[in-house]
DSSP file (Angstrom, degrees, kcal/mol; ACC not computed):
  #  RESIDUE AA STRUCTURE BP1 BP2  ACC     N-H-->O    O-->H-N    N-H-->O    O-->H-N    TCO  KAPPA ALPHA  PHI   PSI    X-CA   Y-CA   Z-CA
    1    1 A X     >        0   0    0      0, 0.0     4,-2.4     0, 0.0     0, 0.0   0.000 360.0 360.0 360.0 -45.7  -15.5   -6.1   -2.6
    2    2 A X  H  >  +     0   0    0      1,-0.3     4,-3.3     2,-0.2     5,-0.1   0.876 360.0  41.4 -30.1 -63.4  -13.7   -3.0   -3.4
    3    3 A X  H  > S+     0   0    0      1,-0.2     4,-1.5     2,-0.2    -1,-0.3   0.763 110.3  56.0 -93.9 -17.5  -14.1   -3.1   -7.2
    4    4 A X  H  4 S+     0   0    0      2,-0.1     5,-0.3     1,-0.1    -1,-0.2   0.950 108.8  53.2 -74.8 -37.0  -17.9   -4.2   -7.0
    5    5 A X  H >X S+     0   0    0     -4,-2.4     4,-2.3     2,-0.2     3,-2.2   0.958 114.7  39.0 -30.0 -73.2  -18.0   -0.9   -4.8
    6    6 A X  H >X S+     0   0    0     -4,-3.3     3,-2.5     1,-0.4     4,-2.2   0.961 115.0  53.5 -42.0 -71.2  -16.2    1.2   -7.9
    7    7 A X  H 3< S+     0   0    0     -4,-1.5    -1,-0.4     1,-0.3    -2,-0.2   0.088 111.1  41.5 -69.7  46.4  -18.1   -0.5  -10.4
    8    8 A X  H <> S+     0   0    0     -3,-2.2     4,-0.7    -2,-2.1    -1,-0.3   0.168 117.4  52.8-115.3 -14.6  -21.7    0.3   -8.8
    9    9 A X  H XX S+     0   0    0     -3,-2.5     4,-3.3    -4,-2.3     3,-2.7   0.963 110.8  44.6 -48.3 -80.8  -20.6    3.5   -8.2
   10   10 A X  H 3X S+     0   0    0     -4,-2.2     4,-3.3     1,-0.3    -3,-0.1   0.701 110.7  47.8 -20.6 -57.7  -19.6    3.9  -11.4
   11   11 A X  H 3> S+     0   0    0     -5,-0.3     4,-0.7     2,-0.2    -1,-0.3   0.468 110.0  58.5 -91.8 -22.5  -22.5    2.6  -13.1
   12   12 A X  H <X S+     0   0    0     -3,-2.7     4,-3.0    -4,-0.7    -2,-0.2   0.826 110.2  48.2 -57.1 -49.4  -24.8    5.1  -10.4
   13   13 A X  H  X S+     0   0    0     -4,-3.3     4,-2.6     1,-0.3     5,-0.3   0.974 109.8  45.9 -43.4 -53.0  -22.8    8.0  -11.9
   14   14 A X  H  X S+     0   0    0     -4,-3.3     4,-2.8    -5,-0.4    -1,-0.3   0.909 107.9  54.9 -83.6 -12.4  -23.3    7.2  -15.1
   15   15 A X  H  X S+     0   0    0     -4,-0.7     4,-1.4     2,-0.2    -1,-0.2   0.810 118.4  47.4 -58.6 -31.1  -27.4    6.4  -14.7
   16   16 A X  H  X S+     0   0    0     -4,-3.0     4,-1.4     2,-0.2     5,-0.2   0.988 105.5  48.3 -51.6 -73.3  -27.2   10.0  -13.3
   17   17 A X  H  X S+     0   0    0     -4,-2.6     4,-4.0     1,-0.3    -2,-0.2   0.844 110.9  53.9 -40.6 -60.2  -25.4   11.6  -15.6
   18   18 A X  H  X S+     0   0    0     -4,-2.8     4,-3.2    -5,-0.3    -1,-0.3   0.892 111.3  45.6 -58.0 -28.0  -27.8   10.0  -18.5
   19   19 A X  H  X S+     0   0    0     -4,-1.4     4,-2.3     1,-0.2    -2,-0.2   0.885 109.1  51.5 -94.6 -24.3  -31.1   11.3  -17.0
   20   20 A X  H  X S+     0   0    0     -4,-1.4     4,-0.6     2,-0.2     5,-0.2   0.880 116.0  47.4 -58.0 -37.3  -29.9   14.8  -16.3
   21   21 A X  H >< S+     0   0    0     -4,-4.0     3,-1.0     2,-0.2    -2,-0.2   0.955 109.8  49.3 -45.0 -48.0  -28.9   14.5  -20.0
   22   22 A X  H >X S+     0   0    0     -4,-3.2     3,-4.3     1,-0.2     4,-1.1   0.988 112.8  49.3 -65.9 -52.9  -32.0   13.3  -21.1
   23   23 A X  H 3< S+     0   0    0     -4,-2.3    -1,-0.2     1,-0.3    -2,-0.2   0.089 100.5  59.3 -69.8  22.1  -33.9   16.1  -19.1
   24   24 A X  T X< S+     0   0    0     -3,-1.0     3,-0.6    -4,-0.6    -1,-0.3   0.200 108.8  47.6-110.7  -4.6  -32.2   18.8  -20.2
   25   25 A X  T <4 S+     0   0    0     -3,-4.3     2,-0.3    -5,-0.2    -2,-0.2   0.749 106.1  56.1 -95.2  -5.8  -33.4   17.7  -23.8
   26   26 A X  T 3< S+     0   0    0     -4,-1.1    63,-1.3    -5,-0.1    -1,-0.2  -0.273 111.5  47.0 -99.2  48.8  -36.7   17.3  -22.7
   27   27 A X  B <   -A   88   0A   0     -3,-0.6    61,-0.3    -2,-0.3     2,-0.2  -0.619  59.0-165.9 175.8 138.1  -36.9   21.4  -21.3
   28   28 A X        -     0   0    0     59,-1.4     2,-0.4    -2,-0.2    59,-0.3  -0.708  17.5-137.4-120.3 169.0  -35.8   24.6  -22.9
   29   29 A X        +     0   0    0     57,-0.2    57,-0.3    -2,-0.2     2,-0.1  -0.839  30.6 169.2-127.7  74.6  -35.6   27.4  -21.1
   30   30 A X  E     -C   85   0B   0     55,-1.5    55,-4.5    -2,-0.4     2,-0.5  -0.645  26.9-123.5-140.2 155.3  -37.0   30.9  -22.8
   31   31 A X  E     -C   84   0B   0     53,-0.3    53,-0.2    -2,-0.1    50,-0.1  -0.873  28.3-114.1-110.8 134.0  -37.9   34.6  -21.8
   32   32 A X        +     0   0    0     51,-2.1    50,-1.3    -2,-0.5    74,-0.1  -0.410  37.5 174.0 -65.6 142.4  -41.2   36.4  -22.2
   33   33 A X        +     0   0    0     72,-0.3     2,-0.4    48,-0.2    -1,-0.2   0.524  46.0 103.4-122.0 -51.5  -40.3   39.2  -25.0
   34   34 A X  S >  S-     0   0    0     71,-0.3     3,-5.1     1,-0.1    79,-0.3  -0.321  76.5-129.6 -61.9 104.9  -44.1   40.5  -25.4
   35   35 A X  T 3  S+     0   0    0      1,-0.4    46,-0.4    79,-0.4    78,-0.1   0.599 106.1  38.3  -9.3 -54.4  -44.9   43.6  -23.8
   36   36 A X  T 3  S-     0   0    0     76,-0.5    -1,-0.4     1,-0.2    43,-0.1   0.744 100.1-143.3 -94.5  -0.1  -48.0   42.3  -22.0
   37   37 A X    <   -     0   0    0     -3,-5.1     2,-0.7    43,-0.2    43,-0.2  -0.246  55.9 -19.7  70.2-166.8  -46.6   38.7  -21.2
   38   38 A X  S    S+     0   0    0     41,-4.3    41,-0.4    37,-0.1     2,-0.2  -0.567  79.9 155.8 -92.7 108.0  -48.7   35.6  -21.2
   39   39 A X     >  -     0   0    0     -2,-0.7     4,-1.1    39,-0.1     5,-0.2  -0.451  60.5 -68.3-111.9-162.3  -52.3   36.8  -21.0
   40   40 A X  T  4 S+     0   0    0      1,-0.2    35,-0.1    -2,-0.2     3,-0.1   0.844 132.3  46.8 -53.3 -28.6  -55.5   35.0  -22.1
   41   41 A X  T >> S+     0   0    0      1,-0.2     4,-0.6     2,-0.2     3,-0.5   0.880 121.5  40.0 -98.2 -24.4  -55.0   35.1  -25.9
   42   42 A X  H 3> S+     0   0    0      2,-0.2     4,-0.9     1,-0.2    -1,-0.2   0.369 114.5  49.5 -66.6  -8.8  -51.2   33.9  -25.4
   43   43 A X  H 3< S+     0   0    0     -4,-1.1    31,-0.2     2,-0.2    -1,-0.2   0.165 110.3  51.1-122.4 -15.7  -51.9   31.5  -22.8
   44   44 A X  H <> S+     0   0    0     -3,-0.5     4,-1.1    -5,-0.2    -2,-0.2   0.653 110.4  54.5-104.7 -18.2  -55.0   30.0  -25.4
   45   45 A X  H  X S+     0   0    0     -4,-0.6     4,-2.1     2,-0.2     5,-0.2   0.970 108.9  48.2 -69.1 -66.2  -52.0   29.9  -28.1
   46   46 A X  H  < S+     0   0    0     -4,-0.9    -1,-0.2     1,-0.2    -3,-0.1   0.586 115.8  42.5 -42.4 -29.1  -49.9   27.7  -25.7
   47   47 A X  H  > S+     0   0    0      2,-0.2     4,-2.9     3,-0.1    -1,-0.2   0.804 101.1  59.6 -60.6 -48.2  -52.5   25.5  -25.0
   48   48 A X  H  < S+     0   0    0     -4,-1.1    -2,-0.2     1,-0.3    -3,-0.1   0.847 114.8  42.4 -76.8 -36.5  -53.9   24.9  -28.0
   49   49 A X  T  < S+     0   0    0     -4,-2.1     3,-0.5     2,-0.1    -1,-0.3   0.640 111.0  58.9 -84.1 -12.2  -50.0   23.5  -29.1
   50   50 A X  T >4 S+     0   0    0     18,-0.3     3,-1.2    -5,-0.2    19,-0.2   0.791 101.9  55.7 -79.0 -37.8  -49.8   21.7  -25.6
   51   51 A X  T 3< S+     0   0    0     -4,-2.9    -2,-0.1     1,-0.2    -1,-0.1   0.313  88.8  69.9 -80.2  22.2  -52.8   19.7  -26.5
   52   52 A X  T 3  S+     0   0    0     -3,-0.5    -1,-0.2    42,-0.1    -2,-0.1   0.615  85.1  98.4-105.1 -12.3  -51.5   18.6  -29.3
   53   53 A X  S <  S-     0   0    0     -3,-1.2     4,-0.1    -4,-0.2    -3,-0.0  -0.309  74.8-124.4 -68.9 149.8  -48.8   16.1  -27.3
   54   54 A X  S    S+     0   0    0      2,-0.1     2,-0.2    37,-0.1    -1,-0.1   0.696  94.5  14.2 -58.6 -34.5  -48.7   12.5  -26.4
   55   55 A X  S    S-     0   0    0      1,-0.2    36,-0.1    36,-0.1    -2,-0.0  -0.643 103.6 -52.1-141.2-157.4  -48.1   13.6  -22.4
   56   56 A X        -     0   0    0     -2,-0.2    34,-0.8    34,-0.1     2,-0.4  -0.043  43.6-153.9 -77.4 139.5  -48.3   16.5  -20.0
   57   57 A X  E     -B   89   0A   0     32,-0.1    11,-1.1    -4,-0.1     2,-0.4  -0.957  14.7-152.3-109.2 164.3  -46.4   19.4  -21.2
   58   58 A X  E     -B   88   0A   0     30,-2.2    30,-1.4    -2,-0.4     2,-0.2  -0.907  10.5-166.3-136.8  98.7  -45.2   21.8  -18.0
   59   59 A X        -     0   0    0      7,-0.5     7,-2.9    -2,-0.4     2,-0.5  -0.642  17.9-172.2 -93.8 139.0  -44.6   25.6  -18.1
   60   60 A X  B     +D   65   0C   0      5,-0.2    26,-1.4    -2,-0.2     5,-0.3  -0.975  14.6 171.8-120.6 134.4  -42.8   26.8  -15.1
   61   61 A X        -     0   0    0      3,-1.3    24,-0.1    -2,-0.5    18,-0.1  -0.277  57.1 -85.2 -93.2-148.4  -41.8   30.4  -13.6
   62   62 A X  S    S+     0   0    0     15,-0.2     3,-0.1     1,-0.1    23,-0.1   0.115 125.6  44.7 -98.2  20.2  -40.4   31.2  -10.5
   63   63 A X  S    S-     0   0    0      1,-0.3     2,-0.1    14,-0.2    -1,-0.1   0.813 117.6  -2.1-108.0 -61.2  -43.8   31.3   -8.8
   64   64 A X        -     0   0    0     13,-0.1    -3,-1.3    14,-0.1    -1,-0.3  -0.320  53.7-122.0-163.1-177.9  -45.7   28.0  -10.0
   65   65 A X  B     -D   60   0C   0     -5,-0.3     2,-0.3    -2,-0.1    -5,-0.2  -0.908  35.4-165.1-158.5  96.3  -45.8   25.0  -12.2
   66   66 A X        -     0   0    0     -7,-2.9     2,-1.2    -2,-0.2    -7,-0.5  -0.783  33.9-120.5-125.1 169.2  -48.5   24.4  -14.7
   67   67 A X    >   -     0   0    0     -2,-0.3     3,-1.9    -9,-0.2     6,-0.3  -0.767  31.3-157.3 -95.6 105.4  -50.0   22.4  -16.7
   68   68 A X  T 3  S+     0   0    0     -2,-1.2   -18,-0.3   -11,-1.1   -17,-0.2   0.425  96.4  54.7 -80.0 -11.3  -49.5   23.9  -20.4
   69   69 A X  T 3  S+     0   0    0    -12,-0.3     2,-0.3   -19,-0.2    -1,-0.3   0.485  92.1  85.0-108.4  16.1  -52.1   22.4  -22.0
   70   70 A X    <>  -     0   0    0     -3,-1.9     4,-0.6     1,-0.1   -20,-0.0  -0.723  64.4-157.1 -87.3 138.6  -54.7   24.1  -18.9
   71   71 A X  H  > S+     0   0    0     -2,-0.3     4,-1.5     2,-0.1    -1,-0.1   0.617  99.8  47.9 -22.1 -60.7  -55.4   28.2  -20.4
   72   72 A X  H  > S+     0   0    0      2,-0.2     4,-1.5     1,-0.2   -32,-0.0   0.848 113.2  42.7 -44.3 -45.2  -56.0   28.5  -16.2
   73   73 A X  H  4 S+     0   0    0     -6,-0.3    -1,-0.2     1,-0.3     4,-0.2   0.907 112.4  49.1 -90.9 -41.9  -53.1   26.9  -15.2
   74   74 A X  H >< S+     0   0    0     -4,-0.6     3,-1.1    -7,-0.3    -1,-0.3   0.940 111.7  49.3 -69.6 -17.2  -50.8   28.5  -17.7
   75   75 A X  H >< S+     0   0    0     -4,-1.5     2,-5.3     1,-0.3     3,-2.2   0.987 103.1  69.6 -70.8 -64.1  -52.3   32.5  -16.7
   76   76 A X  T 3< S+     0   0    0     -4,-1.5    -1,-0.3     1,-0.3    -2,-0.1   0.557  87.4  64.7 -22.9   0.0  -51.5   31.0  -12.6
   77   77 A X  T <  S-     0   0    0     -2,-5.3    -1,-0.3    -3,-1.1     3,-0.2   0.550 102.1-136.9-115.1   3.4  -47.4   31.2  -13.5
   78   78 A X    <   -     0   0    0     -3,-2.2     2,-0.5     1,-0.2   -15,-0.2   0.752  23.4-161.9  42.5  97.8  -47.8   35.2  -13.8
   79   79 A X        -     0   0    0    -41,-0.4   -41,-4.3   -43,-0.1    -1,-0.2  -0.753  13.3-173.9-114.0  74.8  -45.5   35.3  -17.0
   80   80 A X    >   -     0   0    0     -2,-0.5     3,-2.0    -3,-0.2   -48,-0.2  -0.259  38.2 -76.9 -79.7 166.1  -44.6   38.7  -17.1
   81   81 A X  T 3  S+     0   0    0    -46,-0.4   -48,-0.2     1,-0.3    -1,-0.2  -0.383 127.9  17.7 -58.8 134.6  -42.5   40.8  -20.0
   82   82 A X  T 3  S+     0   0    0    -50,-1.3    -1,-0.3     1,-0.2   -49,-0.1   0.533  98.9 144.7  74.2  19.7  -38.5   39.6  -19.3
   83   83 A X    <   -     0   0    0     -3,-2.0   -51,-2.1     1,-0.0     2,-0.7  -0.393  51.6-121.7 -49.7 139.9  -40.0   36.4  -17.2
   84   84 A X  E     -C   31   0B   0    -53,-0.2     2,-0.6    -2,-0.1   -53,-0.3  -0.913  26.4-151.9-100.2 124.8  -38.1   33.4  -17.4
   85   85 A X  E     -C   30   0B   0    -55,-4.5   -55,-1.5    -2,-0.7     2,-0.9  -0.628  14.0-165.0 -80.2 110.9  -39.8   30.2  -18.7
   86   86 A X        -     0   0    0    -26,-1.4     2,-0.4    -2,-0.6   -57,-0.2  -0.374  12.7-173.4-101.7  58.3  -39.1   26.8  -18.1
   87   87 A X        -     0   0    0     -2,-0.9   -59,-1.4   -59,-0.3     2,-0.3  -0.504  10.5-178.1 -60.2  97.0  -40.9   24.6  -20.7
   88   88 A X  E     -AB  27  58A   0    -30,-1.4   -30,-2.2    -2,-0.4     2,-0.4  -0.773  15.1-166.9-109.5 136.6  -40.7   21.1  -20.0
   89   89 A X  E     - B   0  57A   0    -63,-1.3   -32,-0.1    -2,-0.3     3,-0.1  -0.893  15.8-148.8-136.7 155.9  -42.0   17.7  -21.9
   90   90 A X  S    S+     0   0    0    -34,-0.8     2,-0.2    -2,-0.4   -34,-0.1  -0.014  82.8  32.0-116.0  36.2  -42.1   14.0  -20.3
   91   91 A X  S    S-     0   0    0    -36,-0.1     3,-0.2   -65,-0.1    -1,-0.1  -0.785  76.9-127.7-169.5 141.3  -41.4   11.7  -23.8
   92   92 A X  S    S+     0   0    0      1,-0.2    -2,-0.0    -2,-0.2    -3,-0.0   0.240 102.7  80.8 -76.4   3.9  -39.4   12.8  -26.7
   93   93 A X  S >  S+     0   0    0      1,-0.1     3,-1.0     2,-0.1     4,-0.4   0.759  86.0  64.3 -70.3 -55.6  -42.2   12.1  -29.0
   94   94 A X  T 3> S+     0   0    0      1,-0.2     4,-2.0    -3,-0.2     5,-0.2   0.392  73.1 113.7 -60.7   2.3  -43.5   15.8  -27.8
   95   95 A X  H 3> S+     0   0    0      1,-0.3     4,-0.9     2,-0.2     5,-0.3   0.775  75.0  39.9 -76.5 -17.1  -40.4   17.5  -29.3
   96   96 A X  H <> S+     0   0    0     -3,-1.0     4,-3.1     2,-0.1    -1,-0.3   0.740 112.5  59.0 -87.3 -25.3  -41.8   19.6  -32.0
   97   97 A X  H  > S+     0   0    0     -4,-0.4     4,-1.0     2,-0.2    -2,-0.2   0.983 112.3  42.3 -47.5 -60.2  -44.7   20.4  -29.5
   98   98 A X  H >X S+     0   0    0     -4,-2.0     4,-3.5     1,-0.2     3,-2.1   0.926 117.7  46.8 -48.0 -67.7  -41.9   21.7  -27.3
   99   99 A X  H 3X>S+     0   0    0     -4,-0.9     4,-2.8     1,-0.3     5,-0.6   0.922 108.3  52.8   2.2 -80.4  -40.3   23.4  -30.3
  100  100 A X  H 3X5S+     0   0    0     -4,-3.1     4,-1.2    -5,-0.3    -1,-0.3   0.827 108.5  50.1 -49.8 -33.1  -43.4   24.9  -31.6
  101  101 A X  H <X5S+     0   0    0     -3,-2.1     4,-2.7    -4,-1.0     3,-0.5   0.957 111.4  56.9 -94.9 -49.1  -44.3   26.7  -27.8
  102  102 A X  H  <5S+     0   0    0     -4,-3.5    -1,-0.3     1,-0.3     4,-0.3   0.594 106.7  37.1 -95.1  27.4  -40.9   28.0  -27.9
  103  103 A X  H  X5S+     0   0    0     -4,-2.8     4,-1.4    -3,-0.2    -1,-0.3   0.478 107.6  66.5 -94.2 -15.5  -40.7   29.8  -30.9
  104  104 A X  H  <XS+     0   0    0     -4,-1.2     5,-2.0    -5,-0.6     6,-0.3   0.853 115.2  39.8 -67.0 -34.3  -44.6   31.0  -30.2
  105  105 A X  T ><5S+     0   0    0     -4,-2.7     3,-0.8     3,-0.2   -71,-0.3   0.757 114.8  45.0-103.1  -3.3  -42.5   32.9  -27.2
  106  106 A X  T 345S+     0   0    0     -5,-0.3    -1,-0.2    -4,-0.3    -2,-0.1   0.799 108.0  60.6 -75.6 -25.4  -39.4   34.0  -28.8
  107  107 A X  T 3<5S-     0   0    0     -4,-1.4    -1,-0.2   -74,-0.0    -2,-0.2   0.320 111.6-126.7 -77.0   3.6  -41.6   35.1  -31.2
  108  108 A X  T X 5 -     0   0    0     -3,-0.8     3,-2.6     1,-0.2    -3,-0.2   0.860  62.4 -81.4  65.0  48.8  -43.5   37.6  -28.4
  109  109 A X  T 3 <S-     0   0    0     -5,-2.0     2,-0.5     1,-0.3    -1,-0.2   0.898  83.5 -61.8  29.4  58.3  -47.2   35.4  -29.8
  110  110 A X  T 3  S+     0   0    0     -6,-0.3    -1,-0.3     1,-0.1    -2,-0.2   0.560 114.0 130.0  72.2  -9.1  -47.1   37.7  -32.7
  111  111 A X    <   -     0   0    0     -3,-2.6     2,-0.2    -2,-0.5    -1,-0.1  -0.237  69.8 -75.9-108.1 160.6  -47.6   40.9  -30.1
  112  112 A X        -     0   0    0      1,-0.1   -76,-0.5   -78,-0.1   -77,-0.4  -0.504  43.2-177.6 -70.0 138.1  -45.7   44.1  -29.8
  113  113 A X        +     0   0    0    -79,-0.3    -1,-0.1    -2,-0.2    -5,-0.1   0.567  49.3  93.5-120.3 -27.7  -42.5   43.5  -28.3
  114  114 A X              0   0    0      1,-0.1   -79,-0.4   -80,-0.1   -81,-0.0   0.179 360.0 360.0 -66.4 178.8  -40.8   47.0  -28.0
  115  115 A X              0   0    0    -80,-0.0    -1,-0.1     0, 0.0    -3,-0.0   0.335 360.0 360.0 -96.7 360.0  -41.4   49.2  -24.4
């Protein structure tokens, strides 16, 4: 009784363990560089590479939740200059998608980055 305890314990831990694994490779974590942050023409960049995925993609701040491949949704997360970003994908098929949106923001979408 004991050891069926351990071992379904066990075997919860480690189902745990694997799906926090997996979802910290399916979301990167990145900081708005570009002097104006995510306005319309950065927020149509993001899209336009969200729609290119097999399922949702999800941009998060600390305000909101969006849906990345939305122009509306992503301007709703206030992504201001030194913001932190939370880019999230739901299949591992989407990993260059992911890829691609964050180097379009490390890369400040091409915009003046300086103060």
């Amino acid at each position: 009784m004991v050891a069926d305890f351990l071992r379904d314990h066990h075997n919860y831990i480690l189902k745990s363990i694997d799906e926090l694994t997996h979802n910290r490779l399916l979301s990167r974590n990145v900081s708005i560089i570009n002097k104006l942050g995510i306005h319309a023409r950065p927020a149509a960049m993001i899209a336009k590479i969200a729609q290119k995925a097999e399922k949702a993609v999800w941009i998060s701040s600390e305000y909101d939740r969006a849906d990345a491949s939305s122009v509306i949704d992503i301007l709703s997360i206030c992504g201001r200059k030194g913001s932190a970003i939370l880019l999230e994908i739901e299949t591992e098929n989407d990993m260059n998608v992911l890829e691609s949106i964050v180097q379009l923001i490390k890369k400040g979408f091409g915009e003046d980055i300086d103060d």
